[in-house]
C-alpha positions in Angstrom: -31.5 12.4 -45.4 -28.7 15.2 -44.9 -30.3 16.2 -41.2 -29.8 12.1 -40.7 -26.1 12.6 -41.4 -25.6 15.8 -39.3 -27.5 14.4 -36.4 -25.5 11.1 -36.4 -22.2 13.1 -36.9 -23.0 15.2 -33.6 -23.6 12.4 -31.7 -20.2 10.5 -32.6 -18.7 13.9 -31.8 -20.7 14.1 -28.1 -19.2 10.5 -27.8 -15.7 10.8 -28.7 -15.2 14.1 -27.1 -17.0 12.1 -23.8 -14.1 9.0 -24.4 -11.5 11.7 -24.5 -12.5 13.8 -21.5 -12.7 10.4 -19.2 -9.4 9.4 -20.8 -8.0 12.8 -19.4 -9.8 12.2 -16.1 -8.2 9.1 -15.5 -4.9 9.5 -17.2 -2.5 9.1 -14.0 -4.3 6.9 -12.6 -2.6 3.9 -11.7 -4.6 0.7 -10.5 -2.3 -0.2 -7.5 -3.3 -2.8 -5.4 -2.8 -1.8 -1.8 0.7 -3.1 0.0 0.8 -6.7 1.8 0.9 -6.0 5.4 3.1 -8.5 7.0 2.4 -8.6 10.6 3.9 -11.4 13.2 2.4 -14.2 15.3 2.3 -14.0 18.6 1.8 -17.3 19.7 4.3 -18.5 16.6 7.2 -16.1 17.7 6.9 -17.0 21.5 10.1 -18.2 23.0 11.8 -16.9 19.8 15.7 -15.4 20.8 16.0 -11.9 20.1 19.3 -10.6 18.6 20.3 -6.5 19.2 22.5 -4.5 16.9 23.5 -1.4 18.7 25.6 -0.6 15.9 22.8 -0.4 13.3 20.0 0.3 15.8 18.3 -2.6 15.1 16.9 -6.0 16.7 15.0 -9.3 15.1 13.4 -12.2 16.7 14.7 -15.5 15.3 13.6 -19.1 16.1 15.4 -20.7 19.4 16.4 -23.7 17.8 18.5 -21.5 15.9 22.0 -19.6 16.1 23.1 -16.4 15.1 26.4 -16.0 13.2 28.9 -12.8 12.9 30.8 -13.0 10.0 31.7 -8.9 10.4 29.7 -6.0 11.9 27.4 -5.4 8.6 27.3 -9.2 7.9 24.5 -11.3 10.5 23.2 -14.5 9.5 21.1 -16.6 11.8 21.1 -20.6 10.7 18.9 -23.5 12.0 21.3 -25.7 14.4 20.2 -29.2 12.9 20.0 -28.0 9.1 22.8 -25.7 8.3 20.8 -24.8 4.3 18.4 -22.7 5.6 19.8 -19.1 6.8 18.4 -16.0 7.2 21.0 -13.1 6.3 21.3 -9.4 7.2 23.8 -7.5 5.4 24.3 -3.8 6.1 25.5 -1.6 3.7 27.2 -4.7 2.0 26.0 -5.7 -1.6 24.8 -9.0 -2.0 25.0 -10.8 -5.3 23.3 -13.6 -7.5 23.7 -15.1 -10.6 21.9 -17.5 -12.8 18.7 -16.8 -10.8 15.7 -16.0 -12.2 12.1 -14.6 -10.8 9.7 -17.1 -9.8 6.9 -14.5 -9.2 6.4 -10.8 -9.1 8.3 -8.8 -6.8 5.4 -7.2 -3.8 5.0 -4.3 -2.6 5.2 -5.0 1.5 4.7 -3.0 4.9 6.2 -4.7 8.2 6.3 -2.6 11.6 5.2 0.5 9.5 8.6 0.1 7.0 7.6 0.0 3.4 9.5 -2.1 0.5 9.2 -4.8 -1.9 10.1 -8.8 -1.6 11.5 -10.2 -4.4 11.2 -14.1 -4.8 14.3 -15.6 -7.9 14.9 -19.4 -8.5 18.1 -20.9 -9.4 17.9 -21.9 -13.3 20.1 -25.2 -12.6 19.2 -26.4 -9.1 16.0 -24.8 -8.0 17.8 -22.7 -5.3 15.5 -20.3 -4.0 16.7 -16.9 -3.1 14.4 -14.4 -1.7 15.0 -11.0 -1.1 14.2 -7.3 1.2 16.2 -4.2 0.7 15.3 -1.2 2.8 16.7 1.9 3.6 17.0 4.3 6.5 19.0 7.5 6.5 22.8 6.3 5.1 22.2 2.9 6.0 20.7 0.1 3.4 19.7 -3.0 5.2 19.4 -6.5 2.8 17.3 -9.2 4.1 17.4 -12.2 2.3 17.7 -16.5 2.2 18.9 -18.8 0.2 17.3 -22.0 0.5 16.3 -25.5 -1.6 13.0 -26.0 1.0 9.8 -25.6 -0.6 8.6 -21.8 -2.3 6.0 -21.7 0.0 7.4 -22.9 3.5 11.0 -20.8 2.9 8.4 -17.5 1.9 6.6 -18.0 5.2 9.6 -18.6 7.5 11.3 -15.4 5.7 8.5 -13.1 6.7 7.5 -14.3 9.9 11.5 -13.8 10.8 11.1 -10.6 9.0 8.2 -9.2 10.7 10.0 -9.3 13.8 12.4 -6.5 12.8 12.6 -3.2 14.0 14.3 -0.3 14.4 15.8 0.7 18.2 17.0 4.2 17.4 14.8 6.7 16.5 
């Protein structure tokens, strides 16, 4: 009865000590899920106007049914002519603020034109403004990407990213 008891303790032992080494194997380990890589239409973005920013070394493609704005320099918003709610903004090295916003689903981790970053997606608690969101980075210069819009969540997140996907960097 005794060697029952020893036998049985050993083998908890074996498996414990086996749960803790694979514990410390995989401690560190994070289960990432690989970035969304955003990558333009052809075919959609044909006939699109392209806008160049010597300044920040920069140029995006934007729909030719729309216009591009300069409010400064570091301020660029481009605007549908016939619907004057839906913009796409650029703001360089300015920041941009929101209140009473909250998110409407998780923030992802996205690659466009080999540039890494996140998109975050935030809903107006009162009105249902959407406000969607890309901040990146390069050398001293943070670029913000972002929309405001009441459109559908769906139709606004496509329109964002295939204007996104068209930007790129000029200067190297």
């Amino acid at each position: 009865m005794f060697k029952k008891y020893v036998i049985l303790l050993i083998i908890a032992i074996f498996i414990v000590a086996g749960a803790i080494f694979i514990a410390q194997k995989n401690a560190g380990k994070e289960n990432k899920l690989l970035p969304l890589e955003i990558k333009n239409d052809d075919n959609q973005i044909s006939g699109w106007q392209t806008y160049h920013n010597d300044q920040f070394g920069f140029e995006i493609k934007y729909p030719k049914e729309w216009e591009n704005n300069i409010i400064t320099p570091k301020k660029i918003y481009f605007q549908q002519k016939t619907n004057k709610d839906i913009r796409f903004n650029i703001f360089m090295n300015q920041d941009v603020e929101f209140y009473g916003f909250y998110s409407y689903k998780p923030s992802e981790e996205i690659v466009i034109n080999g540039i890494s970053s996140r998109i975050n997606f935030y809903k107006n608690n009162k009105d249902g403004q959407i406000f969607i969101y890309i901040s990146i980075k390069k050398e001293n210069i943070s670029y913000t990407f972002f929309t405001f819009s009441y459109s559908d969540e769906k139709a606004i997140e496509n329109l964002f990213l295939n204007i996104f996907s068209t930007f790129k960097f000029t200067n190297n």
